[in-house]
N, C-alpha and C positions, 0 to 999 in steps of 0.2 A: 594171471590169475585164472586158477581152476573153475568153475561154475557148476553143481551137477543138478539139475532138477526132477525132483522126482515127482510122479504123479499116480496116485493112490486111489485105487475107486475105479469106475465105470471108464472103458476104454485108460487103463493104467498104459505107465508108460515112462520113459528119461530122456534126457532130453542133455547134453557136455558144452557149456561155452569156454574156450579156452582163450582167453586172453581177445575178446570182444569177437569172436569168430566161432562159430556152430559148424562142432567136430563131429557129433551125433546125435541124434534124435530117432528115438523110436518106438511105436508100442506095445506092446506085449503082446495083442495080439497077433501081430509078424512073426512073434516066435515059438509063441505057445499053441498059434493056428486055431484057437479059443476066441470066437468072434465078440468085440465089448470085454475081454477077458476084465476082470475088475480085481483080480489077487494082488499083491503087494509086486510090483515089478522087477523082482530079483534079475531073472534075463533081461532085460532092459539096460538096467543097471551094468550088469555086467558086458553087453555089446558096447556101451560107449567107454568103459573104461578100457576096453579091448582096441575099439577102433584108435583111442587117440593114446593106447601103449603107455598108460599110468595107472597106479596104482591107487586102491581106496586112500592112502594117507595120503596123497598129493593133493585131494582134491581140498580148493581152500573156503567153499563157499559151499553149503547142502542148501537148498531152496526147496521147499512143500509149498503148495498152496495152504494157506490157513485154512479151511474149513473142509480138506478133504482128507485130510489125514487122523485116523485117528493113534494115541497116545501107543497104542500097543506095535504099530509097523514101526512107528519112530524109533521108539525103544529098540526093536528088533534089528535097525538098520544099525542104532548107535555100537549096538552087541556085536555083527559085523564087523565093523571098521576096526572097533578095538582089542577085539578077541581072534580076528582071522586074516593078520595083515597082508596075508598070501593071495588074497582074495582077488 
């Protein structure tokens, strides 16, 4: 089982468990070099689906924290997944 967690907001950031094992975790700040960066964590996202060489449709579980995400990144990530399988 895929696992991806995302984190929305102040120090954003993702986080891959693959089958009870953490393949990546990272925060955006590391990549954007943007200290606390709080944007929606697209590179994030994208380092761990890269570390562990899968693809947005592999993943079998999306995880948000409930009160940090708001309804418009959600939407935008759902747009992702099903509009840019290449991704």
């Amino acid at each position: 089982m895929k696992i991806l967690g995302v984190r929305n907001g102040h120090d954003s950031g993702a986080s891959l468990i693959v089958d009870g094992k953490i393949i990546a975790d990272i925060a955006e700040e590391r990549l954007t070099r943007v200290k606390h960066d709080g944007s929606f964590p697209i590179k994030s996202i994208e380092f761990c689906l890269n570390e562990a060489d899968i693809r947005s449709e592999e993943i079998d579980i999306l995880s948000f924290p409930a009160k940090s995400v708001p309804m418009e990144a959600f939407v935008f990530f759902l747009f992702l997944i099903l509009l840019n399988p290449l991704w």
